[in-house]
N, C-alpha and C positions, 0 to 999 in steps of 0.2 A: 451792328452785330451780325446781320443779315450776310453781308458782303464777307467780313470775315469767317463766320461759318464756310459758305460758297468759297473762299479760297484755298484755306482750311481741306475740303473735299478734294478738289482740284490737286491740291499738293499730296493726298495719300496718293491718289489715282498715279498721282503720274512717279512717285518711289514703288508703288506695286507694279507698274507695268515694266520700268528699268529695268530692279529686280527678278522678274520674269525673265527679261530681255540679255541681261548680263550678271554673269554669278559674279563677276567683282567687285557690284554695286556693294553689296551687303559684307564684304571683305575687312575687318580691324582698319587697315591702316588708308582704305579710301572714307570709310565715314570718319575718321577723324581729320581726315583734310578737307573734308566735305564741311564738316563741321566748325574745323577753322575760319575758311572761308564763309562760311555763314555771320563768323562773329567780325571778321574785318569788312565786308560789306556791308555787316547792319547797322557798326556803326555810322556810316554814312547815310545809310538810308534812313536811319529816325533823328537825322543833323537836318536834311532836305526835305524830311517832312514837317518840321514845323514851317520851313518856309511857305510851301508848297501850303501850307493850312489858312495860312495871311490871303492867299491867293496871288503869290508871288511864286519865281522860280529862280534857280540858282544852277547856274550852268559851269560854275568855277570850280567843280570838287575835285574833278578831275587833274586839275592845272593845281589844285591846291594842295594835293594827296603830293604831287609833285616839287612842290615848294617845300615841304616838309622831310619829306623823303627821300631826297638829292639833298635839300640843306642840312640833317644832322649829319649824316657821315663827314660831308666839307665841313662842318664846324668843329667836329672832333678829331678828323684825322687831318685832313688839309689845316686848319686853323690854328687847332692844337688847344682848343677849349674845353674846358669841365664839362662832362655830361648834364650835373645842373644847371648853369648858367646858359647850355646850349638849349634845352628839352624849354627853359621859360622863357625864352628868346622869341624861341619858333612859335610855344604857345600864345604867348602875347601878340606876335605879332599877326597869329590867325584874328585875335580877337580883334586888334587893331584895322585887320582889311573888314573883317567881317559888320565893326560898324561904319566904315568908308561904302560899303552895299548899301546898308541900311539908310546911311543919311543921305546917298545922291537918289534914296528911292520914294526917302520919305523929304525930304527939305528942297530936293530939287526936281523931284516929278520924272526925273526919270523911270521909266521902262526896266523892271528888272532882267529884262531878256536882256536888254542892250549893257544895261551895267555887269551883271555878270559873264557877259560873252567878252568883253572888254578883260574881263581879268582873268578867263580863260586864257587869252591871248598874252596878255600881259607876264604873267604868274611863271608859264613856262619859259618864255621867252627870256625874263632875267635869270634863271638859275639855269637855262641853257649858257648864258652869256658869263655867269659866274664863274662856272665849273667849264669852260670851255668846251663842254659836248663830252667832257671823258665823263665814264664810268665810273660811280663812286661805292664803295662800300665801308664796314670795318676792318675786314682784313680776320683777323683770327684775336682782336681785341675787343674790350668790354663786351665779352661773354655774359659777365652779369646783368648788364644793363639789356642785352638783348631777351634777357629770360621772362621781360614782360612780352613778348611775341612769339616765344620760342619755349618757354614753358611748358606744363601740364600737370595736370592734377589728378593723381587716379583714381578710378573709381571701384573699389571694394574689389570687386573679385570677376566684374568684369572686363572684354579682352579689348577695352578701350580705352584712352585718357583725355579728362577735358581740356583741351587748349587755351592757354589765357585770355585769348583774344575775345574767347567767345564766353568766357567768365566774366569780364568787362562789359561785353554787351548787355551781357543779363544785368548788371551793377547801374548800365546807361541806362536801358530799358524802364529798368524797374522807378528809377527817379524820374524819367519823361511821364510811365501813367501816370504815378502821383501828384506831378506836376498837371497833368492836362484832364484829372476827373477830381482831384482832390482839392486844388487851391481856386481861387478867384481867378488867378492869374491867367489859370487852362481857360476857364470858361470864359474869358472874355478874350483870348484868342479866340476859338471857335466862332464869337458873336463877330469878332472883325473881319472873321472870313466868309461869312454869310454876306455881311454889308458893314462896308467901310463907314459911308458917310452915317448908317443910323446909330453905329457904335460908338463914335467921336460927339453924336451928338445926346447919347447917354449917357457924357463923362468920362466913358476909357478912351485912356492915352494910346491912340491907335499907335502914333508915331513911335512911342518906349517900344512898345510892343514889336511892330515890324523889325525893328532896330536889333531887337535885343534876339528873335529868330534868327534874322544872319549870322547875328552874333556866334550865336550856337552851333550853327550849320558849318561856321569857317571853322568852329573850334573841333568839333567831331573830324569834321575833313582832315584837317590838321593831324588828330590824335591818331587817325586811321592811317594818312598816309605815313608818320613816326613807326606804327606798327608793320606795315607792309614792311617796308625799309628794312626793318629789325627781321625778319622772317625771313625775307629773301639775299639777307647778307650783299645786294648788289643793286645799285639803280641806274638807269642811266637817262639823264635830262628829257633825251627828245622824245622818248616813248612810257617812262614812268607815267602810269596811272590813266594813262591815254584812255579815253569813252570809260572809264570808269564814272563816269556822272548819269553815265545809262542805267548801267546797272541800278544805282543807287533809287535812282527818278520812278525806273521803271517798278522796282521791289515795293516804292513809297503807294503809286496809282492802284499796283494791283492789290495794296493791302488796304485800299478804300479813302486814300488821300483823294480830294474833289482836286483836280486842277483850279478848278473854279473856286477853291478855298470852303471854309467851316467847317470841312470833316475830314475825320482822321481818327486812326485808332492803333498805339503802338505795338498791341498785339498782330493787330494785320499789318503792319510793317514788317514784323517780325517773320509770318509766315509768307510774305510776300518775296522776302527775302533769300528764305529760304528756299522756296517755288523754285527763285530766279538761278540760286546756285545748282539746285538739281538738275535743272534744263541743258545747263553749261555740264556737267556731271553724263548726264544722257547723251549728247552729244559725245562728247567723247568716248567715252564705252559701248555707245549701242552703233552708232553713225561716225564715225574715225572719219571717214574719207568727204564727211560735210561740215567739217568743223570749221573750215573756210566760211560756212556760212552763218556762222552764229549771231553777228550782226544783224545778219538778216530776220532773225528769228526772233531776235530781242525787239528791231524794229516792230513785226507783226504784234508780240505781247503788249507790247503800249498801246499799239492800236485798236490791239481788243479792248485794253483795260479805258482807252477813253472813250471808247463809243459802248461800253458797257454801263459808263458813266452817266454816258448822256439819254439813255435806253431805259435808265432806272429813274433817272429827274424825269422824263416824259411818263413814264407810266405813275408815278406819284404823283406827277401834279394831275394828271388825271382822275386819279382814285378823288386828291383834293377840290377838284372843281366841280 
């Protein structure tokens, strides 16, 4: 609670100082694209936080957002398939890699760095070879289908409207708390992420458990990359979704995900998320001619956020001993 309060502050601090900084921050049609993007990055980022809670990582969002993103438009407009038949294809077959992570991680001891960086590679690599590198969209069809990303919902008599992306979030969100304070299930993640072997040997099925994380994580990704897709009417293989698994990672740590696994809190994801989109936001508006380096800059936030990490276990275990 602690950690999310502290980021929480952090994120007013730094929308007042933009604001200060550039009158367009606070302008109708940037905070609701602000806000869009809030809802298509978080749902990634609370996909990569349950992994990230096992004390696993997943470095495949990005290649996955891409698999999903480049694959509906080739299935509906290249293929010539049903919207439905297409959207359960894709989803399944998220769920399908996403336990293909789980079991080389759990049955065969691999390294989740090494397995997910394998399907980063992998992931783009055939829908590069699919689509032969061309640029894929809808074109000026299924309008309706796209209105689950393209949407909005108004708000009474305010000069702004909520984006469905970010409606959905709230819908994901709201099922991850309940899921990770309310059932057995949360609380013995958490216990796995602490410690593997003393969890497994109080009975919980550590294995289900990891499994069924990726599981989620592939499916989120999935759902997130179907929605980009739909929003930006255009994708193109080599560079759809590209370091989007940064963003995600980093929104996850700074909202109090342990690398080192057992905590997590979907509200700090959430603001974490958010943080991460105003930075990119600041940049743009306040710093135009550094935008080059936003990488850079996302690089630094991780590194705060894990040596903030490690700053905070040292000084508790010391209160503790």
């Amino acid at each position: 609670m602690k950690k999310t309060l502290g980021i929480f502050v952090v994120f007013i601090l730094i929308c007042v100082l933009t604001a200060s900084l550039s009158e367009a921050f606070l302008r109708p049609l940037n905070v609701e694209n602000l806000i869009m993007r809030i809802g298509l990055y978080g749902i990634m980022a609370i996909g990569v936080s349950f992994v990230i809670m096992t004390g696993g990582i997943d470095l495949s969002l990005g290649s996955m957002v891409c698999l999903t993103g480049c694959g509906l438009p080739w299935l509906l407009v290249k293929a010539g398939w049903s919207p439905p038949a297409a959207l359960l294809l894709l989803m399944a077959l998220t769920l399908f890699l996403g336990f293909a992570h789980g079991w080389m991680v759990t049955k065969w001891r691999l390294q989740p760095f090494i397995v997910t960086l394998c399907g980063l590679l992998i992931y783009r690599g055939v829908m590069r070879g699919v689509a032969s590198d061309q640029s894929l969209g809808f074109g000026t069809a299924h309008d309706s289908l796209r209105w689950i990303a393209t949407g909005k919902i108004p708000l009474g008599g305010l000069p702004i409207s909520l984006p469905m992306p970010f409606v959905l979030l709230l819908m994901i969100a709201a099922a991850a708390a309940v899921f990770l304070r309310f059932t057995v299930w949360g609380q013995h993640l958490l216990a796995l992420g602490h410690n593997e072997e003393a969890a497994r040997h109080s009975g919980i099925r550590t294995h289900r458990l990891i499994i069924g994380c990726y599981m989620v994580c592939a499916f989120l990704s999935g759902l997130a990359g179907v929605l980009f897709s739909m929003d930006v009417n255009s994708s193109q293989p080599s560079d759809f979704g590209n370091f989007y698994e940064l963003y995600a990672i980093a929104a996850a740590v700074l909202g109090g995900c342990s690398l080192r696994g057992g905590q997590g809190a979907v509200l700090g994801v959430l603001i974490g998320t958010a943080l991460m989109q105003v930075l990119r936001n600041m940049i743009v508006l306040v710093f135009p001619e550094r935008q080059n380096m936003e990488f850079a800059i996302i690089g630094v936030v991780i590194l705060l956020g894990v040596l903030g990490d490690e700053v905070f276990k040292r000084y508790f275990a010391r209160r503790m001993s």
